[in-house]
C-alpha positions in Angstrom: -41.4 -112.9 51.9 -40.6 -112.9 55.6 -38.2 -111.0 57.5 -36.0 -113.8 58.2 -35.7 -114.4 54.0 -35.3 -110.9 52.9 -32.4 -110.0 55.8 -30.0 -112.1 54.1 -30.8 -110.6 50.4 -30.5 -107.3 52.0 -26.9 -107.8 53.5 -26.0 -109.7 50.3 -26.9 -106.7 47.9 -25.7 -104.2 50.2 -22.3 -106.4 50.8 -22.4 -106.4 46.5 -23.0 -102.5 46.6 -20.5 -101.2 49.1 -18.1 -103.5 46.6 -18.5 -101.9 43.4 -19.0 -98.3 44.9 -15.3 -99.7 46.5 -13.9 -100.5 43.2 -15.3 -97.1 41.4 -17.4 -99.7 39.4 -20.0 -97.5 40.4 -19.8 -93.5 41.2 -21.6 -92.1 44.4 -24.4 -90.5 43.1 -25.3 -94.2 41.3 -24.9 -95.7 45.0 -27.3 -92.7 46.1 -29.7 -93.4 43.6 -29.6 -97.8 44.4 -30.4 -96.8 47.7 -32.8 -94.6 47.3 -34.6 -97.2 45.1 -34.3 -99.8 47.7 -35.9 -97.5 50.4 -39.3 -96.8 48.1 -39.2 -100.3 47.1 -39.0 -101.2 50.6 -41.7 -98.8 51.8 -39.5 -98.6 54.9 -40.4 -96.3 58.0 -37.9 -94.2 57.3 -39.4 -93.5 53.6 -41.7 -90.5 54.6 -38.4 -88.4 55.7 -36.3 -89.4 53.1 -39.2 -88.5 50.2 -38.9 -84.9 52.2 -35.6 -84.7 51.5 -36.0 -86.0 48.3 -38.8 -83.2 47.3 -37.0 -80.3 49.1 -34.1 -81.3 46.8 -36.1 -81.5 43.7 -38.2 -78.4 44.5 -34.7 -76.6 44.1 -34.8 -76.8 40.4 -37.4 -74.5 38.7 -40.4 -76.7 36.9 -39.9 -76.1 33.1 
């Protein structure tokens, strides 16, 4: 899929998101976990800093 194809799917889903997160259809941390999804699915630039945060956050919690 090119660029020019997967823009307009992007701004759809994230026009679709921003609407249910809107009408509490959806709470925050759900919204937090569809775009977290997105970005690893994406393999985006920007993945490598948010999988930091994402295992600073989860190295919080002791391993049981």
């Amino acid at each position: 899929m090119t660029e020019n194809a997967a823009f307009p799917l992007v701004l759809v889903f994230g026009i679709i998101t921003v609407l249910l997160v809107r009408s509490r259809d959806v709470r925050w941390w759900q919204a937090v976990l569809v775009a977290l999804f997105g970005v690893y699915i994406g393999q985006t630039p920007v993945l490598f800093t948010i999988h930091g945060l994402v295992a600073w956050f989860l190295s919080l919690f002791p391993n049981s």
